[in-house]
C-alpha positions as CSV (number, residue, x, y, z in Angstrom):
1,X,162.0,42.3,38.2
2,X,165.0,43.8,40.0
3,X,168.5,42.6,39.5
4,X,171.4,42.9,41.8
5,X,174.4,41.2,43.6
6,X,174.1,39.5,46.4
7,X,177.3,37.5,48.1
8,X,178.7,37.2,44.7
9,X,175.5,35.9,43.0
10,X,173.3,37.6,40.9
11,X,169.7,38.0,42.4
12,X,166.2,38.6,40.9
13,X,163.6,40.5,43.5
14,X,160.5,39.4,41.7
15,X,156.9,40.3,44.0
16,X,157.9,40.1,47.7
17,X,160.6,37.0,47.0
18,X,164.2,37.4,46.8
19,X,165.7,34.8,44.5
20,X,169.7,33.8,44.6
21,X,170.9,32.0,41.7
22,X,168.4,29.7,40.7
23,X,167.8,27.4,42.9
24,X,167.2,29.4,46.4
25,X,164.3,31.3,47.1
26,X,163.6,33.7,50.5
27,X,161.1,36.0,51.4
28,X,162.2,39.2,52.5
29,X,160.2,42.7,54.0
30,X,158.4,44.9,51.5
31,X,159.3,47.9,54.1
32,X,163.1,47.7,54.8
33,X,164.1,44.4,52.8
34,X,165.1,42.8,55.5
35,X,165.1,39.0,55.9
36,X,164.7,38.5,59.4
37,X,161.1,37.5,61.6
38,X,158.7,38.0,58.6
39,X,155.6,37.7,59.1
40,X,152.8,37.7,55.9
41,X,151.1,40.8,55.7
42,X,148.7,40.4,53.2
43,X,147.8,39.2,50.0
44,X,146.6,40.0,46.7
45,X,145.4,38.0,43.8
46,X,146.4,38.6,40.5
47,X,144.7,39.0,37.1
48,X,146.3,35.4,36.3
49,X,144.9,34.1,39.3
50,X,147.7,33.5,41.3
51,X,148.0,35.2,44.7
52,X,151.2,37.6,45.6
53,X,152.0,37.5,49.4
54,X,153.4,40.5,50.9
55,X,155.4,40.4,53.7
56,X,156.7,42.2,57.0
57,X,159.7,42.0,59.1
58,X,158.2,42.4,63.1
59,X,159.7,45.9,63.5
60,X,158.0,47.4,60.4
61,X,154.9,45.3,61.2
62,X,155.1,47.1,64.8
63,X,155.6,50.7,63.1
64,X,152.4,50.3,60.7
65,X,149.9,48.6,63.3
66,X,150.8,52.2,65.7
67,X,150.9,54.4,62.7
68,X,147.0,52.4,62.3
69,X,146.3,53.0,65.6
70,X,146.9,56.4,65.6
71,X,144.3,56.8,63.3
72,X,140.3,57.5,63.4
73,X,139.3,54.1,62.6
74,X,142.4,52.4,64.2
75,X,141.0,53.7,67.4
76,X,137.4,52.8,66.8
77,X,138.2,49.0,65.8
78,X,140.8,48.7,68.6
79,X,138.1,50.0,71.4
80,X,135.5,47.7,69.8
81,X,138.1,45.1,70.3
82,X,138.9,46.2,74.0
83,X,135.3,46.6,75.0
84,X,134.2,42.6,73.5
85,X,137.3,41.3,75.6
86,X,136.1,42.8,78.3
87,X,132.5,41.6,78.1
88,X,133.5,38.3,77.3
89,X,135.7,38.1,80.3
90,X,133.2,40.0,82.8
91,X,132.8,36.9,84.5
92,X,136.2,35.4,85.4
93,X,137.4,39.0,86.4
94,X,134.2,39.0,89.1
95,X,135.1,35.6,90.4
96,X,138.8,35.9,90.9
97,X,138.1,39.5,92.8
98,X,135.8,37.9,94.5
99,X,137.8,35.2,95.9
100,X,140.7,37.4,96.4
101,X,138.2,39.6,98.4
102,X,137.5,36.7,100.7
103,X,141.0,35.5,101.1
104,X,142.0,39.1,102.4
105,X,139.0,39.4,104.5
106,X,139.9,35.8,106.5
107,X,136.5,34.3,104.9
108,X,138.3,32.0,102.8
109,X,141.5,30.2,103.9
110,X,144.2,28.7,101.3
111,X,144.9,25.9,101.7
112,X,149.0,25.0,102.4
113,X,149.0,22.3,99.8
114,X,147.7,21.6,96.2
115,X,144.8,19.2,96.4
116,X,146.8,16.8,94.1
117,X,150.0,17.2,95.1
118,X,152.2,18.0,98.2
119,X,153.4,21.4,96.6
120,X,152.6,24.2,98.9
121,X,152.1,26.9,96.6
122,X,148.6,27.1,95.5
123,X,145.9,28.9,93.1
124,X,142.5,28.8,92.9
125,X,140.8,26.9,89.5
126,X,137.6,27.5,89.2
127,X,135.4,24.9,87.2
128,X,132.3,27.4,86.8
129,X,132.9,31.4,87.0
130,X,129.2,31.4,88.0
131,X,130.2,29.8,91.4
132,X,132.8,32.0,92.5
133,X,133.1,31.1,96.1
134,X,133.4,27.0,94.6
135,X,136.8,26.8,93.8
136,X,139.6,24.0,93.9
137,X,143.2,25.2,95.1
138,X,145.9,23.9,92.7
139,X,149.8,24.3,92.3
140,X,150.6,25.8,89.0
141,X,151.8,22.4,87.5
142,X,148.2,21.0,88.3
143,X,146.4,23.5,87.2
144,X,148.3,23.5,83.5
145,X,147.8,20.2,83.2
146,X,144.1,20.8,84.0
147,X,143.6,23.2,81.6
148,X,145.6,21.1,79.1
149,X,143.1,18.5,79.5
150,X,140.1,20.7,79.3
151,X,141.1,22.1,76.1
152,X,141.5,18.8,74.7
153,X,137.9,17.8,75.4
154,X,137.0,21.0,73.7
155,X,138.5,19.9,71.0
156,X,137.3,16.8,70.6
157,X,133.6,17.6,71.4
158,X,133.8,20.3,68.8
């Protein structure tokens, strides 16, 4: 346990929180001791059983996640990470070429209006990235609200 002053009131720095008087308890960076956009880092379990919490501000966070990077296995679990986003989202990046593609060759027209509404500027949604060509031209707002839906059936089916 650390003492010291802080705003006139003594302070106790006791594993990762910084406690003011008494009553008032903050968490603060392990890396500078800052206060500000803390985010936990990681945790550790005691011989008592209790867990200690270790936390980051966002700029020391940034600085260690590079510094990891940087490293052998950094760059091995950071291309694994590239290369399954990538697979997983072979798909969709086919499809919207595709369309794209057509548009700029004249195959494909877009449409001046969002099926659903009367605003004029549109995107394509597709329903199934299997059926590229098959797609529904949406505004922005429409297609949100699309997706917001969707994702709420996911949810609820899961």
């Amino acid at each position: 346990m650390v003492q010291l002053w802080y705003r006139n009131a003594t302070c106790h720095i006791i594993g990762g929180l910084f406690l003011i008087g008494e009553d008032m308890v903050s968490k603060y960076c392990q890396s500078c001791k800052g206060t500000d956009n803390l985010k936990a880092n990681s945790k550790q379990t005691l011989k008592d059983g209790t867990q200690k919490t270790y936390y980051l501000c966002r700029d020391c966070n940034t600085v260690l996640k590079r510094r990891y990077r940087k490293t052998q296995h950094g760059k091995a679990v950071t291309y694994g990470a590239i290369r399954r986003s990538q697979e997983r989202t072979r798909n969709k990046v086919r499809a919207r070429r595709m369309v794209m593609h057509h548009i700029q060759n004249g195959n494909i027209r877009k449409p001046d209006n969002c099926s659903r509404c009367p605003n004029e500027n549109v995107e394509a949604h597709h329903e199934d990235y299997s059926y590229a060509l098959d797609v529904i031209w949406l505004c922005r707002r429409c297609h949100a609200d699309l997706h917001a839906k969707v994702g709420k059936l996911h949810k609820t089916a899961i």
